[in-house]
C-alpha positions in Angstrom: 142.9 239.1 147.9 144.9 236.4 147.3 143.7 233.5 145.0 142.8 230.2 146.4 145.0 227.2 145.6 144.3 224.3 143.2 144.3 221.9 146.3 141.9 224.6 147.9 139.9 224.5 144.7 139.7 221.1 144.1 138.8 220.3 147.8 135.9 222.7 147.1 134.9 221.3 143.8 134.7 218.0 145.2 132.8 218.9 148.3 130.5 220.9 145.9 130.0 217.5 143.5 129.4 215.1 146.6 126.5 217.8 147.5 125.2 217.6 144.4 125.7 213.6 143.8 124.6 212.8 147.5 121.4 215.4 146.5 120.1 213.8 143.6 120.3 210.3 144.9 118.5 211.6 147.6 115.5 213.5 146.0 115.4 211.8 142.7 116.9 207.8 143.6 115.1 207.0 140.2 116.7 208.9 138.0 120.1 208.1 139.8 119.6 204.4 139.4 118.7 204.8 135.8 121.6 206.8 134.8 124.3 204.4 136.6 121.7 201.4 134.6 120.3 199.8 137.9 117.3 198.6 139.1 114.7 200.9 140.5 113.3 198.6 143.0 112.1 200.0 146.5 115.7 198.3 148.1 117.7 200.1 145.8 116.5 203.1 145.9 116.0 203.1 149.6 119.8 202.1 149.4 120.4 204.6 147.1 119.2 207.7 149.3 121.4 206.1 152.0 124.5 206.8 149.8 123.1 210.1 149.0 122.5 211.3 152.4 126.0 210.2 153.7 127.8 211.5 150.4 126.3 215.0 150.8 126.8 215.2 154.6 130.2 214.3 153.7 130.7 217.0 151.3 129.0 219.9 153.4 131.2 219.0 156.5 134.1 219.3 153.8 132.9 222.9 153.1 132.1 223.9 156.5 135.8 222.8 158.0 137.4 226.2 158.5 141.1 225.2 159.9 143.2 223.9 157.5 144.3 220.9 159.4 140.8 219.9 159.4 140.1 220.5 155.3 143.1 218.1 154.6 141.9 215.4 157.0 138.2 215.7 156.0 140.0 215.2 152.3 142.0 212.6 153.0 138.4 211.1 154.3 136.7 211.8 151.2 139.6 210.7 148.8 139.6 207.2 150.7 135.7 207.0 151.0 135.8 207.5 146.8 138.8 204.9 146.8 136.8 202.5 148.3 133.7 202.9 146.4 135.4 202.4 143.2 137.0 199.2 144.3 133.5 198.0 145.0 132.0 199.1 142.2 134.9 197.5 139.9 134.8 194.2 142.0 131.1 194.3 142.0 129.5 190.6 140.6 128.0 190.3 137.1 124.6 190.9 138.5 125.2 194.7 138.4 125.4 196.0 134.9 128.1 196.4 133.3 127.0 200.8 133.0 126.8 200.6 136.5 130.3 199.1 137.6 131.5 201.3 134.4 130.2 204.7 135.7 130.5 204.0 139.5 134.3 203.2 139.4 135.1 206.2 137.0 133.1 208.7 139.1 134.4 207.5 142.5 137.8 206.7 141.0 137.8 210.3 139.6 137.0 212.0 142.9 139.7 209.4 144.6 141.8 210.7 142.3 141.2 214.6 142.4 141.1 214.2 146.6 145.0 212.8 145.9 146.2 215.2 143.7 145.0 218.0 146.3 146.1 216.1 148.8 149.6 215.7 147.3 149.8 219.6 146.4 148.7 220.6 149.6 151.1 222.4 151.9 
């Protein structure tokens, strides 16, 4: 058996962390809120299970894509859905806290970056 490799792995790992990201802000949107130092009012954490629900959707289809034409473009996806994220969280006003844009851009920016490394050592 041959052993998977580090693009394979880190495609997995990443689908496996937006599964359990997109879980918790689904199930527990309070504790998710408090550990990124937002508010926990009703909006938010409606918005909150939003994210959730399309970040671990994204990451099961990752898991489920069997050809790998489809795992690099479901990556490529992911890696520009993180991008993005941590572009709005680092532009975000000064009405978010300070944790929030902190911890937002360096999880999103650190998945962005893991989906282009994989991406780039992909055959």
């Amino acid at each position: 058996m041959t052993q998977p490799s580090a693009a394979d792995s880190i495609r997995k790992a990443s689908a496996l962390g937006a599964l359990g990201f997109g879980g918790v802000a689904v199930v527990l949107p309070r504790l998710f809120t408090a550990l990124y130092g937002l508010t926990s009012d009703p909006n938010v954490r409606t918005l909150t299970r939003l994210w959730g629900t399309r970040t671990a959707a994204l990451g099961a289809i990752i898991l489920s894509a069997e050809r790998p034409e489809d795992q690099r473009q479901l990556m490529m996806l992911g890696t520009a859905m993180n991008a993005a994220d941590a572009l709005v969280a680092m532009t975000a006003g000064g009405n978010v806290s300070a944790r929030g844009r902190f911890l937002g851009a360096l999880t999103s920016g650190g998945f962005a970056a893991a989906g282009v490394y994989a991406l780039a050592t992909s055959k």
